[in-house]
PDB file of N, H, CA, C and O in Angstrom:
ATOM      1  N   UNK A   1     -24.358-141.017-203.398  1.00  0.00           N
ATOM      2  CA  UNK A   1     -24.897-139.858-204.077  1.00  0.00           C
ATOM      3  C   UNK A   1     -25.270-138.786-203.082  1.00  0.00           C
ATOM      4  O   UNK A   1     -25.076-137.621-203.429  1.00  0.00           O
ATOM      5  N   UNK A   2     -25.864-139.068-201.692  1.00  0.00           N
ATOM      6  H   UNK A   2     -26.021-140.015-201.410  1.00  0.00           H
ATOM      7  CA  UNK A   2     -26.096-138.078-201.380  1.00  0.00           C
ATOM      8  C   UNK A   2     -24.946-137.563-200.488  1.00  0.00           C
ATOM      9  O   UNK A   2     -24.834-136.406-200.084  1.00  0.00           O
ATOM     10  N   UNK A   3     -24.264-138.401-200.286  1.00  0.00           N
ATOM     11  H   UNK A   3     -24.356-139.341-200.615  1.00  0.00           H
ATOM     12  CA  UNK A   3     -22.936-137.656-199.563  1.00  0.00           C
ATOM     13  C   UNK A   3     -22.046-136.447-200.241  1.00  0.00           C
ATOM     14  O   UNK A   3     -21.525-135.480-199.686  1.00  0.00           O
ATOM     15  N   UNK A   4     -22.049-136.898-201.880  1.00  0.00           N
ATOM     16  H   UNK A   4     -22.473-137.684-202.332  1.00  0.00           H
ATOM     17  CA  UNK A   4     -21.187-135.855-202.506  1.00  0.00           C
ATOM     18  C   UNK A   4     -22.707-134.495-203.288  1.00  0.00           C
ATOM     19  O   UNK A   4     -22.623-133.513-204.025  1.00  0.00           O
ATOM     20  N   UNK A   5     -23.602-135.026-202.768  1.00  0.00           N
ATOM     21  H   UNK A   5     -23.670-135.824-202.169  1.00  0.00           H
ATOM     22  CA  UNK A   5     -24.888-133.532-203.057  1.00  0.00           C
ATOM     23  C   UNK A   5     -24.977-132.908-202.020  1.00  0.00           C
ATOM     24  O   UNK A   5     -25.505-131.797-201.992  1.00  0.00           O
ATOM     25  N   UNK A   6     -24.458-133.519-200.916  1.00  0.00           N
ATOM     26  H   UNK A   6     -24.029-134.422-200.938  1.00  0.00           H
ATOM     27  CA  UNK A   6     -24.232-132.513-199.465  1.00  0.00           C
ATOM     28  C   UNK A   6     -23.406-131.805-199.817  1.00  0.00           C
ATOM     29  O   UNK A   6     -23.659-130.618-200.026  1.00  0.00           O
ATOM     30  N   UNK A   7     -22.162-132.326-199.988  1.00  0.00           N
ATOM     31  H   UNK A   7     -21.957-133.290-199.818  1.00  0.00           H
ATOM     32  CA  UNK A   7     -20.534-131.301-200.141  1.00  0.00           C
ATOM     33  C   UNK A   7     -20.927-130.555-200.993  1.00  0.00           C
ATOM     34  O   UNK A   7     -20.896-129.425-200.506  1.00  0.00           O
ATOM     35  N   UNK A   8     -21.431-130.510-202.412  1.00  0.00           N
ATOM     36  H   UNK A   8     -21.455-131.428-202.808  1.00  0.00           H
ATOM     37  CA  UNK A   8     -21.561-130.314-202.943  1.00  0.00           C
ATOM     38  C   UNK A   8     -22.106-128.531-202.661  1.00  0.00           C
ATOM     39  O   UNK A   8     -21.509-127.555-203.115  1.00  0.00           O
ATOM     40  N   UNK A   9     -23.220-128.490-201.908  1.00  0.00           N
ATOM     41  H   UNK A   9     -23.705-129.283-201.539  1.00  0.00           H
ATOM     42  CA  UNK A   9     -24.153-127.559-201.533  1.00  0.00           C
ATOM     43  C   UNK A   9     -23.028-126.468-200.329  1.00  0.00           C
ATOM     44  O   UNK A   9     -23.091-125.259-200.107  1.00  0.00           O
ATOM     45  N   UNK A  10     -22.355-127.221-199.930  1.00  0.00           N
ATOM     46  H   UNK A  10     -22.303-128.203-200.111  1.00  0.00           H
ATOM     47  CA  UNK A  10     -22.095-126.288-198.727  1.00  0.00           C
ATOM     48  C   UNK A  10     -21.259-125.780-199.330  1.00  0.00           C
ATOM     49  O   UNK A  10     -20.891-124.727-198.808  1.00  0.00           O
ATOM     50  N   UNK A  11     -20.551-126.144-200.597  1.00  0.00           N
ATOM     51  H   UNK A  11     -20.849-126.999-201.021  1.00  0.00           H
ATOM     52  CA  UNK A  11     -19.172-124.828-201.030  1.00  0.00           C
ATOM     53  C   UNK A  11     -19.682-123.833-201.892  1.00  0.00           C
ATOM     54  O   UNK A  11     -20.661-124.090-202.593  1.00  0.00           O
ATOM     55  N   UNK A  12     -19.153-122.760-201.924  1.00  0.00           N
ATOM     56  H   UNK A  12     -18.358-122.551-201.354  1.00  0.00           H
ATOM     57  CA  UNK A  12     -19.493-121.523-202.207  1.00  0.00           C
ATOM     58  C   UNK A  12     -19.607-121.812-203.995  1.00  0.00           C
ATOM     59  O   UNK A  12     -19.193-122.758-204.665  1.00  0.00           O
ATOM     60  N   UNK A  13     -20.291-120.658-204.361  1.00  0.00           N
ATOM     61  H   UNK A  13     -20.627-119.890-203.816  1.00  0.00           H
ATOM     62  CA  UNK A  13     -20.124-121.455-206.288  1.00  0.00           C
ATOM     63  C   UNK A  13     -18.532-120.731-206.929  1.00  0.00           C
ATOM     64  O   UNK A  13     -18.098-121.203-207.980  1.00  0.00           O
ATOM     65  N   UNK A  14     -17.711-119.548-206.198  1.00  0.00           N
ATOM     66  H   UNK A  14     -18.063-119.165-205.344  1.00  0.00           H
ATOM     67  CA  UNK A  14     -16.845-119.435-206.380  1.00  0.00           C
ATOM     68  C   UNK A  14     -15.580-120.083-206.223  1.00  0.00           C
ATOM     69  O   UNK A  14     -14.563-119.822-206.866  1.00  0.00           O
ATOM     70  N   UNK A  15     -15.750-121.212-205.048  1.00  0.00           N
ATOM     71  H   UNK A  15     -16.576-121.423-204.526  1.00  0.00           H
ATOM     72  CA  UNK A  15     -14.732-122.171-204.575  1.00  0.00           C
ATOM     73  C   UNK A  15     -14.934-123.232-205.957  1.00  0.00           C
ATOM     74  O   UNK A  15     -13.921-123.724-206.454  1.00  0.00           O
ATOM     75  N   UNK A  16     -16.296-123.544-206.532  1.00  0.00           N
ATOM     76  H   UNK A  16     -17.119-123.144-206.129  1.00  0.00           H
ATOM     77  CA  UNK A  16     -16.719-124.431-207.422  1.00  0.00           C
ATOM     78  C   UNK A  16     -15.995-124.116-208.485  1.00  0.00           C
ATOM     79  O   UNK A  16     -15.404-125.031-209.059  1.00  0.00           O
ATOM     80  N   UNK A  17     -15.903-123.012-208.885  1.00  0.00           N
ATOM     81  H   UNK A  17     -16.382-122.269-208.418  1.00  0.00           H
ATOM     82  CA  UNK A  17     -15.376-122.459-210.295  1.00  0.00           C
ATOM     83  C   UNK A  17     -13.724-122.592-209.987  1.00  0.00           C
ATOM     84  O   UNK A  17     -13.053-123.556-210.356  1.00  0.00           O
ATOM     85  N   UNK A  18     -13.178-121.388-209.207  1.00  0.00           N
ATOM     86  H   UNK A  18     -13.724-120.605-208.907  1.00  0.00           H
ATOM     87  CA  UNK A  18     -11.676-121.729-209.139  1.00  0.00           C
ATOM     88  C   UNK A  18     -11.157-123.442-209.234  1.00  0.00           C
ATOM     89  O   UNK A  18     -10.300-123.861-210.012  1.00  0.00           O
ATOM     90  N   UNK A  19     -11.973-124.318-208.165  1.00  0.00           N
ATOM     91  H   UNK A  19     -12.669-123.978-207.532  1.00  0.00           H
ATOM     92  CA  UNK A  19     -11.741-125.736-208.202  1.00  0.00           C
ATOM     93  C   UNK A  19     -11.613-126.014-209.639  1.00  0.00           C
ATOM     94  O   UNK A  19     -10.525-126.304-210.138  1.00  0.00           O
ATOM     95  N   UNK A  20     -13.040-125.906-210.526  1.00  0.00           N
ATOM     96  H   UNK A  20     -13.924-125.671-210.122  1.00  0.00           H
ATOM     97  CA  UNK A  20     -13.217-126.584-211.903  1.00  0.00           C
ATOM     98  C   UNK A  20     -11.680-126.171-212.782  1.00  0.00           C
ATOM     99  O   UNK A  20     -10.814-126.984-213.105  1.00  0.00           O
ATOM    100  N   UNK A  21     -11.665-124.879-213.003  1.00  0.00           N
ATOM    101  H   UNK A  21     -12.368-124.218-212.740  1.00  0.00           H
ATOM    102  CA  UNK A  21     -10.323-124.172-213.757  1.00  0.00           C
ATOM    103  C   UNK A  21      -9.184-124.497-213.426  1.00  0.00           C
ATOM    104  O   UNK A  21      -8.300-124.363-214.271  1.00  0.00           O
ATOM    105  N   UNK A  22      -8.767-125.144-211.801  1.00  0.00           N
ATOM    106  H   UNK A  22      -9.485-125.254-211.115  1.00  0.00           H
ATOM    107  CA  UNK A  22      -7.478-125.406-211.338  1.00  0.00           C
ATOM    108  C   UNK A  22      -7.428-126.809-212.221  1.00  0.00           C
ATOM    109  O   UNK A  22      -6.405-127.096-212.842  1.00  0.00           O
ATOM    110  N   UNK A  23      -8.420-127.534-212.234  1.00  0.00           N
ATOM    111  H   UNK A  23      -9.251-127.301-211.730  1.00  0.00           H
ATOM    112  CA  UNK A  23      -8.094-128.814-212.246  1.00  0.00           C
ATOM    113  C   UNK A  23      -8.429-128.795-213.769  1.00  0.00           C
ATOM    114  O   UNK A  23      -8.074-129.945-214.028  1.00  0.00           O
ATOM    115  N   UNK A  24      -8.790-128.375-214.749  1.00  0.00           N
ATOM    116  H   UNK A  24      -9.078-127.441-214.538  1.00  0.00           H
ATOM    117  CA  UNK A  24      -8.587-128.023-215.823  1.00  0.00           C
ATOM    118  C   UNK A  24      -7.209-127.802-216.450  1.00  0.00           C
ATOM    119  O   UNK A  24      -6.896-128.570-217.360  1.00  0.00           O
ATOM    120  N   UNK A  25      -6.347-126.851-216.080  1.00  0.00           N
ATOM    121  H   UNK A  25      -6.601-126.227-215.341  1.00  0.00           H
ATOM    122  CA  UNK A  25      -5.254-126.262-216.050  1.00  0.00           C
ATOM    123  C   UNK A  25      -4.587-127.373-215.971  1.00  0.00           C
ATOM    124  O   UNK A  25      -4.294-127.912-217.038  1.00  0.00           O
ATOM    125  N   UNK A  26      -4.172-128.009-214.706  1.00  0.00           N
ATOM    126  H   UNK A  26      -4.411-127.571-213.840  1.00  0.00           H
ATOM    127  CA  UNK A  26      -3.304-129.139-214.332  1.00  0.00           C
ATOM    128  C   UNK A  26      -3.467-130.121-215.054  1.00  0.00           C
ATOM    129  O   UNK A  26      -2.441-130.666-215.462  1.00  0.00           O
ATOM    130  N   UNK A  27      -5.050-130.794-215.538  1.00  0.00           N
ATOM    131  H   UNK A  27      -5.883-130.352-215.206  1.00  0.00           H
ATOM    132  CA  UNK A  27      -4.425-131.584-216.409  1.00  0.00           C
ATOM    133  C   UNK A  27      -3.958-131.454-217.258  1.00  0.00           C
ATOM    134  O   UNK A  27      -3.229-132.417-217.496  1.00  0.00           O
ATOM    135  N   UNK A  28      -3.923-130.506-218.197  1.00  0.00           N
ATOM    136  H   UNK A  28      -4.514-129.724-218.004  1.00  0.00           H
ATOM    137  CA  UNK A  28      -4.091-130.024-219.831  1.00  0.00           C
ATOM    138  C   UNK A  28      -2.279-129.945-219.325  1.00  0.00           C
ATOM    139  O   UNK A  28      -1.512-130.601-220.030  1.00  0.00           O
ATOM    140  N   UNK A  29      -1.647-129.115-218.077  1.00  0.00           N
ATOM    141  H   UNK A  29      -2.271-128.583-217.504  1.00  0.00           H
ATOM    142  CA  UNK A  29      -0.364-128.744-218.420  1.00  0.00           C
ATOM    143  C   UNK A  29       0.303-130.335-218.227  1.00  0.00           C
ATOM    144  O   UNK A  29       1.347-130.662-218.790  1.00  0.00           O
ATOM    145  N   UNK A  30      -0.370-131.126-217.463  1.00  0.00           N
ATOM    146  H   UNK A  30      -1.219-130.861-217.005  1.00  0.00           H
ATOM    147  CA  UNK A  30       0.497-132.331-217.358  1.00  0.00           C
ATOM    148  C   UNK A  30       0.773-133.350-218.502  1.00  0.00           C
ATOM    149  O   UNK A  30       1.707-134.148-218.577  1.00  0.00           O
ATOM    150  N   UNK A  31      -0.251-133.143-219.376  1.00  0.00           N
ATOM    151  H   UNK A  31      -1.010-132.495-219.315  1.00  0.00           H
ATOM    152  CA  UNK A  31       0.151-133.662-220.840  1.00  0.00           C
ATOM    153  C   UNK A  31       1.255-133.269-221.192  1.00  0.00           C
ATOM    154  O   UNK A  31       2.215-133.995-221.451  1.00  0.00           O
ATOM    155  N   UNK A  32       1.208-131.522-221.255  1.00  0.00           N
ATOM    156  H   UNK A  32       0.428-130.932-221.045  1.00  0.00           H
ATOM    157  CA  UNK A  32       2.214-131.109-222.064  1.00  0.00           C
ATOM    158  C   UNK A  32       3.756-131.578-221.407  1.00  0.00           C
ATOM    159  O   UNK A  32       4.704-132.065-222.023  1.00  0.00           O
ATOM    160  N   UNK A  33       3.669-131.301-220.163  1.00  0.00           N
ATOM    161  H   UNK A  33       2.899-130.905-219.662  1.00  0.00           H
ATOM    162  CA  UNK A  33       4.835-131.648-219.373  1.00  0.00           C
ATOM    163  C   UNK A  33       5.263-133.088-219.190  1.00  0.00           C
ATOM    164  O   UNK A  33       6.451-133.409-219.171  1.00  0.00           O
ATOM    165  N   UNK A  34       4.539-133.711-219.092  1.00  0.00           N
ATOM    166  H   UNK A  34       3.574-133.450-219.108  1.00  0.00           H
ATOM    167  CA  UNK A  34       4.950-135.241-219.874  1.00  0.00           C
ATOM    168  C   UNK A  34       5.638-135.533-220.513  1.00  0.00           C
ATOM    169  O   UNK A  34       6.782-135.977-220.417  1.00  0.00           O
ATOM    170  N   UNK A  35       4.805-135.244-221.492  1.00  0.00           N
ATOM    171  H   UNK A  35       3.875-134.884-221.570  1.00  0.00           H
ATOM    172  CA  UNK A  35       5.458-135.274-222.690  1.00  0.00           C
ATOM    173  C   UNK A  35       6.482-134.807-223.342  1.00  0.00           C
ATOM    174  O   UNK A  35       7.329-135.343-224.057  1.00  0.00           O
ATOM    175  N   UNK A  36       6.263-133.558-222.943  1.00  0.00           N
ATOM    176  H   UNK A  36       5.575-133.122-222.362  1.00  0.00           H
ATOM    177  CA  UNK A  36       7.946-132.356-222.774  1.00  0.00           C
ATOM    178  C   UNK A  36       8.817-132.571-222.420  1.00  0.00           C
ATOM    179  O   UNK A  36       9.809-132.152-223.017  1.00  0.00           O
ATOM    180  N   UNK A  37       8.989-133.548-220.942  1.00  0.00           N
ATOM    181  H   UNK A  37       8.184-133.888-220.457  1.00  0.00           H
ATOM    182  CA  UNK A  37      10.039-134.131-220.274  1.00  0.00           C
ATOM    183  C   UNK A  37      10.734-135.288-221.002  1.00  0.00           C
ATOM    184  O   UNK A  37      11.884-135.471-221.402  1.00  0.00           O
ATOM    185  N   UNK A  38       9.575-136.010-221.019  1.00  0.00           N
ATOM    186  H   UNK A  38       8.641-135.861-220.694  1.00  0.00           H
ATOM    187  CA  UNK A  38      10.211-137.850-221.202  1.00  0.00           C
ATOM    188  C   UNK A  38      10.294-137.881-222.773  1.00  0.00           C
ATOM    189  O   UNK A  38      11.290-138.396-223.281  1.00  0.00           O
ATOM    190  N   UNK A  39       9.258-137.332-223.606  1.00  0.00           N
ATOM    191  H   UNK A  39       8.449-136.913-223.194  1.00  0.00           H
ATOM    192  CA  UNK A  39       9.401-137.441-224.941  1.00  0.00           C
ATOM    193  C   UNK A  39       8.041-139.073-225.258  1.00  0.00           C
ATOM    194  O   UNK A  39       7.599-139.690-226.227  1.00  0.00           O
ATOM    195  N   UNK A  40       7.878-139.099-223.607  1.00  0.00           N
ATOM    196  H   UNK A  40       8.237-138.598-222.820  1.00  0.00           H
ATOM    197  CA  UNK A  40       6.455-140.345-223.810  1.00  0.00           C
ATOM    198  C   UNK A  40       4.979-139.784-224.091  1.00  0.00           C
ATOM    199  O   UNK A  40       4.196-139.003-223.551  1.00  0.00           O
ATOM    200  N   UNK A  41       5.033-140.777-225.466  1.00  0.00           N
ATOM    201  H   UNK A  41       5.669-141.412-225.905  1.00  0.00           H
ATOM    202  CA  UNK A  41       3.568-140.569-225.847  1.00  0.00           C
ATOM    203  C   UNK A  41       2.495-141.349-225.830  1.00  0.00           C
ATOM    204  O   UNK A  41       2.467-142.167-226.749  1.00  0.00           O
ATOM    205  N   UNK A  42       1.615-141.366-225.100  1.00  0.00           N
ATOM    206  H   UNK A  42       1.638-140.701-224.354  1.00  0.00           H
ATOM    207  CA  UNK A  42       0.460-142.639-224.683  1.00  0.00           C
ATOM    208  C   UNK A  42      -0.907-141.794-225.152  1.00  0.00           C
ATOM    209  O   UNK A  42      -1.302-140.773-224.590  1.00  0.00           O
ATOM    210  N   UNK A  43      -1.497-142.389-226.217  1.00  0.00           N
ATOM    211  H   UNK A  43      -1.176-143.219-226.674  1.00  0.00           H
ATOM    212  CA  UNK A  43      -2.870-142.112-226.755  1.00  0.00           C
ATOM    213  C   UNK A  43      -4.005-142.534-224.836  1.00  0.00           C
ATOM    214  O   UNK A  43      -5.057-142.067-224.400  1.00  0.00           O
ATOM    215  N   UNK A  44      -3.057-143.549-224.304  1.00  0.00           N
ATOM    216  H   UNK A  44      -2.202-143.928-224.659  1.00  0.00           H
ATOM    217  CA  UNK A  44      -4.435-143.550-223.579  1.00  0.00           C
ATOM    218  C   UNK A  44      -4.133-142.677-222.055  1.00  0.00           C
ATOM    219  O   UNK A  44      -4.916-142.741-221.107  1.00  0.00           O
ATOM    220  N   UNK A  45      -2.995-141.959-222.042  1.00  0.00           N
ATOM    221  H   UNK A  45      -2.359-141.906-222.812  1.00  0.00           H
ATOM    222  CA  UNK A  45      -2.483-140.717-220.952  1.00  0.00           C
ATOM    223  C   UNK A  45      -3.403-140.004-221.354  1.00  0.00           C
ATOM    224  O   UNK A  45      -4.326-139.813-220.562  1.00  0.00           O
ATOM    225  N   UNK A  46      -3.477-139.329-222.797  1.00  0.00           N
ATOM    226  H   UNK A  46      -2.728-139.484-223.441  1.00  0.00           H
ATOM    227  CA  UNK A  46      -3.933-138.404-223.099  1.00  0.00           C
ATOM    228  C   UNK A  46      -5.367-138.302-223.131  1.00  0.00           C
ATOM    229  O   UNK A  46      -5.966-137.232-223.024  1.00  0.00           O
ATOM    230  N   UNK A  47      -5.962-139.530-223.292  1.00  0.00           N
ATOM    231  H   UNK A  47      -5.475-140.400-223.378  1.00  0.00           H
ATOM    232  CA  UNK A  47      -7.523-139.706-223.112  1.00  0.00           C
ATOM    233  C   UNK A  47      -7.461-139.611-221.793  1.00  0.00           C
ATOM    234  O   UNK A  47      -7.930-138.502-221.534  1.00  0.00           O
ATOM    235  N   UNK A  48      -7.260-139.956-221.154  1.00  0.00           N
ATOM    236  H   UNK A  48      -6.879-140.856-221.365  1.00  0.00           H
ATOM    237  CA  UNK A  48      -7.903-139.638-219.261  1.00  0.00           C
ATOM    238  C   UNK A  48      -7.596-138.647-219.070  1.00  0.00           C
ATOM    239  O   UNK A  48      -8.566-138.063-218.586  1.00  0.00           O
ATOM    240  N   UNK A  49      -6.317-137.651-219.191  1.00  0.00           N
ATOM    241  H   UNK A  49      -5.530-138.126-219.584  1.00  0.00           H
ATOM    242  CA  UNK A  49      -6.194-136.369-219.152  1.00  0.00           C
ATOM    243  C   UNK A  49      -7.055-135.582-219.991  1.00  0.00           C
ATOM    244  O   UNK A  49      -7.244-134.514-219.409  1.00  0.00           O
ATOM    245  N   UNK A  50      -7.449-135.602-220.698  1.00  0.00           N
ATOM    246  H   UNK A  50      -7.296-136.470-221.171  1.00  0.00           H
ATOM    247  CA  UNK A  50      -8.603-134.674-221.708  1.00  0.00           C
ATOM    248  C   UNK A  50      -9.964-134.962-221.218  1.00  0.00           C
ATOM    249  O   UNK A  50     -10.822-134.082-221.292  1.00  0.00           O
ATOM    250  N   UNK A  51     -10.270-136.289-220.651  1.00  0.00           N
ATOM    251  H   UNK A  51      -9.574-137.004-220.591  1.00  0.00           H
ATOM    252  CA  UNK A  51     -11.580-136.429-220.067  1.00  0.00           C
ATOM    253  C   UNK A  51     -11.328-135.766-218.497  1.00  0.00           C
ATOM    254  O   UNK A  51     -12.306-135.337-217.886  1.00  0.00           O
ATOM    255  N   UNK A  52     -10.441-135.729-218.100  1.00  0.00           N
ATOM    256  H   UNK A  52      -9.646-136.078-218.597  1.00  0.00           H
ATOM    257  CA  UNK A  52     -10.317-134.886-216.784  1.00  0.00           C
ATOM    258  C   UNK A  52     -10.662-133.751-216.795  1.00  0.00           C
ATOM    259  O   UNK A  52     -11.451-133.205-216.024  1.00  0.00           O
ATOM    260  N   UNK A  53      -9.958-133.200-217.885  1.00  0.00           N
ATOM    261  H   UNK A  53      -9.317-133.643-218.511  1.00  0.00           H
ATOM    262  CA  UNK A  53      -9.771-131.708-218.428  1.00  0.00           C
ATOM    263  C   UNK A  53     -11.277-131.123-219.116  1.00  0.00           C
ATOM    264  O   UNK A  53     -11.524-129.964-219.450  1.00  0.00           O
ATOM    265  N   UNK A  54     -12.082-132.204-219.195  1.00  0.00           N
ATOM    266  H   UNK A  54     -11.882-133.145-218.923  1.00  0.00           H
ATOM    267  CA  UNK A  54     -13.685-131.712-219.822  1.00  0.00           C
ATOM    268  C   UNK A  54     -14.325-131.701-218.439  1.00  0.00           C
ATOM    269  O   UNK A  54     -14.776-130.711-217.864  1.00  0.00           O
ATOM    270  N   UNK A  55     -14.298-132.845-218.034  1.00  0.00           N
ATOM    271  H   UNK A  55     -13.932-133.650-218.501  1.00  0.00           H
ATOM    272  CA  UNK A  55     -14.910-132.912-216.707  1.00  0.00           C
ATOM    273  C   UNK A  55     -14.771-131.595-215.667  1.00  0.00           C
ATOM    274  O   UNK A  55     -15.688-131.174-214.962  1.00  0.00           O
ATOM    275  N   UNK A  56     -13.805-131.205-215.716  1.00  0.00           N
ATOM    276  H   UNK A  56     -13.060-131.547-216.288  1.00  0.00           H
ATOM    277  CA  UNK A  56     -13.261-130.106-214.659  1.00  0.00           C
ATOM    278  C   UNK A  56     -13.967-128.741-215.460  1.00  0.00           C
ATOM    279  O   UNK A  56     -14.580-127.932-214.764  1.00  0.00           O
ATOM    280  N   UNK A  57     -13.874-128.558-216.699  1.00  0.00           N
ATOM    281  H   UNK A  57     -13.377-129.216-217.265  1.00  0.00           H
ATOM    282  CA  UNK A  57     -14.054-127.339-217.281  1.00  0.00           C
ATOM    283  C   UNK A  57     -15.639-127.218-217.360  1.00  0.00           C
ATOM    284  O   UNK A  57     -16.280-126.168-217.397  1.00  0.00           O
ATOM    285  N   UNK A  58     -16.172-128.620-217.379  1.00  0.00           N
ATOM    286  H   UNK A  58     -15.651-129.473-217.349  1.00  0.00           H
ATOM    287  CA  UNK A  58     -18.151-128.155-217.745  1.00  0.00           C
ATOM    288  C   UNK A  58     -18.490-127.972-215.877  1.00  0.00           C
ATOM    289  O   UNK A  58     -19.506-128.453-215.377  1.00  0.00           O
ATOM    290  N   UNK A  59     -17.739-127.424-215.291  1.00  0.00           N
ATOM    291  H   UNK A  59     -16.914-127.033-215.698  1.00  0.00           H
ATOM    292  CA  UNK A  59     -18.094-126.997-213.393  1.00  0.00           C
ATOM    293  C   UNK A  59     -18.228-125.908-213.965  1.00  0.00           C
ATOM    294  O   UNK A  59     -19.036-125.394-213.191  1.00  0.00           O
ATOM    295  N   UNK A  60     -18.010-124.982-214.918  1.00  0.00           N
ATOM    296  H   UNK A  60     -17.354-125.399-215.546  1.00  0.00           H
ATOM    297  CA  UNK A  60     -17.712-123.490-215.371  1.00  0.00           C
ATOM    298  C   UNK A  60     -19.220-122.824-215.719  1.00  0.00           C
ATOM    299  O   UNK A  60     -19.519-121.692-215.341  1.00  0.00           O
ATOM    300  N   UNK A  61     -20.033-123.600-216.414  1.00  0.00           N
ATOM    301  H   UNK A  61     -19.789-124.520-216.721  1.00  0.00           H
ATOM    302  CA  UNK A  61     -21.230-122.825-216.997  1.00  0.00           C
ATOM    303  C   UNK A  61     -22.398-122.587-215.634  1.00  0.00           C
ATOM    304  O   UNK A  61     -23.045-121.768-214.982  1.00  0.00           O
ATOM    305  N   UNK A  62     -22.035-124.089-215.844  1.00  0.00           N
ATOM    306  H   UNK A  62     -21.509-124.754-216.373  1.00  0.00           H
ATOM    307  CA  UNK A  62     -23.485-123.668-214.341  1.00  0.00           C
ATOM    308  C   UNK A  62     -23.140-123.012-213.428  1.00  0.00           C
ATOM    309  O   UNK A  62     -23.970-122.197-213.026  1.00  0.00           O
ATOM    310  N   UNK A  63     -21.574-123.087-212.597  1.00  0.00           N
ATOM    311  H   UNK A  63     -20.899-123.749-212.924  1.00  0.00           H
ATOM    312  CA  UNK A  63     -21.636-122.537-211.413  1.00  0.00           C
ATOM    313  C   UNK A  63     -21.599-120.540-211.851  1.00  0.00           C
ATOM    314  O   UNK A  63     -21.945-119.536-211.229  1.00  0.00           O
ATOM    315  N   UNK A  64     -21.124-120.732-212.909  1.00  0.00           N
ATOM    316  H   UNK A  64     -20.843-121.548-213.415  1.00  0.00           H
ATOM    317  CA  UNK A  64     -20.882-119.045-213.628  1.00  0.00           C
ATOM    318  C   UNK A  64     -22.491-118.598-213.843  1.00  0.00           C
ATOM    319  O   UNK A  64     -22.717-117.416-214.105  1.00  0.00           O
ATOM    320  N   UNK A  65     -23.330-119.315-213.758  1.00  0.00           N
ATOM    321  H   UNK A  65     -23.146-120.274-213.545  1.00  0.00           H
ATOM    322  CA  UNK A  65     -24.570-118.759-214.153  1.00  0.00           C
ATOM    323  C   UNK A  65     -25.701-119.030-212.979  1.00  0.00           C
ATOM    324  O   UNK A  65     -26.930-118.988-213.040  1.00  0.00           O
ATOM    325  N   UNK A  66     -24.674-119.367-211.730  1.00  0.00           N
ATOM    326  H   UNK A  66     -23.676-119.401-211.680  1.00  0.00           H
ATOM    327  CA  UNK A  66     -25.598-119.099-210.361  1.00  0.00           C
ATOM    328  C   UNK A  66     -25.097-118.166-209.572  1.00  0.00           C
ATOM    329  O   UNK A  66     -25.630-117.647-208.591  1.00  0.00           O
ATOM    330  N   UNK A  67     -23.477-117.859-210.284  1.00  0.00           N
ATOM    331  H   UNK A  67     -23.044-118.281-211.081  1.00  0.00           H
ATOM    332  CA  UNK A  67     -23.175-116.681-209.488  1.00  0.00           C
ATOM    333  C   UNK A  67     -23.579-115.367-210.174  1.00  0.00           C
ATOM    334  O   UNK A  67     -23.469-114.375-209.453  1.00  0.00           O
ATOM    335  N   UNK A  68     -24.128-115.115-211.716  1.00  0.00           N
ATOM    336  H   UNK A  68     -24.217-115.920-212.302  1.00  0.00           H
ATOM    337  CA  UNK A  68     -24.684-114.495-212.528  1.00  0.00           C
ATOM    338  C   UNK A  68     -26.229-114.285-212.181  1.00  0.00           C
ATOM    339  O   UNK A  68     -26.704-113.150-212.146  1.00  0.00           O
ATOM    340  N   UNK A  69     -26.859-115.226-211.971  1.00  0.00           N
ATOM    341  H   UNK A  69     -26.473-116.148-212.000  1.00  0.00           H
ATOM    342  CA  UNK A  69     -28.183-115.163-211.035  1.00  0.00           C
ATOM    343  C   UNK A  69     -28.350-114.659-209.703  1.00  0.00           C
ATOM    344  O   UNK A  69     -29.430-114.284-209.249  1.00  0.00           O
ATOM    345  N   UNK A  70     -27.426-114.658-209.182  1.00  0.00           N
ATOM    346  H   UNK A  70     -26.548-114.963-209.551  1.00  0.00           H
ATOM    347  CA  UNK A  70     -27.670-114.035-207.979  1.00  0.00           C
ATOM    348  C   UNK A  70     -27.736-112.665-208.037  1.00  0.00           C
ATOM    349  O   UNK A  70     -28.658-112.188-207.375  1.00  0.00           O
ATOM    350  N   UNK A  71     -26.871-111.702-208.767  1.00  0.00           N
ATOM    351  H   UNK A  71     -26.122-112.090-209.304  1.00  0.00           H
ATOM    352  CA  UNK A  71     -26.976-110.635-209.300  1.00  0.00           C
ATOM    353  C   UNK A  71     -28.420-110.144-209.839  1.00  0.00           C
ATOM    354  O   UNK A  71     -28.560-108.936-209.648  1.00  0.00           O
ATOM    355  N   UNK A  72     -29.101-110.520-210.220  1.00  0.00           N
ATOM    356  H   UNK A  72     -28.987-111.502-210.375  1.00  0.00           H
ATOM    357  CA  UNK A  72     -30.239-110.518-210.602  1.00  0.00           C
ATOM    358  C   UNK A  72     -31.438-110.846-210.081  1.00  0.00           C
ATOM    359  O   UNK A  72     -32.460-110.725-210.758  1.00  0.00           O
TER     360      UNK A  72
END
């Protein structure tokens, strides 16, 4: 725990956000592309990709509302 609350602190909250949205993006397109390709459909691909894809996207509020605070 405290190894990843170190890293954590030293990256900028804009590196935080682009990170969260990249990895948002990628999973959500790798479903589609999956699936697009092979025509394979796995209920449990799609659960780890959608829990990826939440995980990555809730980096968005907080770090958006410390770079919103600072402004202020």
């Amino acid at each position: 725990m405290g190894v990843l609350s170190n890293f954590i602190h030293k990256i900028t909250l804009k590196t935080y956000v682009v990170v969260g949205i990249v990895g948002a993006s990628v999973s959500y397109m790798a479903w589609s592309v999956v699936y697009g390709m092979t025509s394979f459909y796995s209920p449990i691909l799609m659960t780890v990709l959608m829990c990826i894809n939440g995980f990555s996207q809730s980096t968005g509020w907080p770090a958006l509302m410390g770079i919103m605070g600072n402004w202020f």
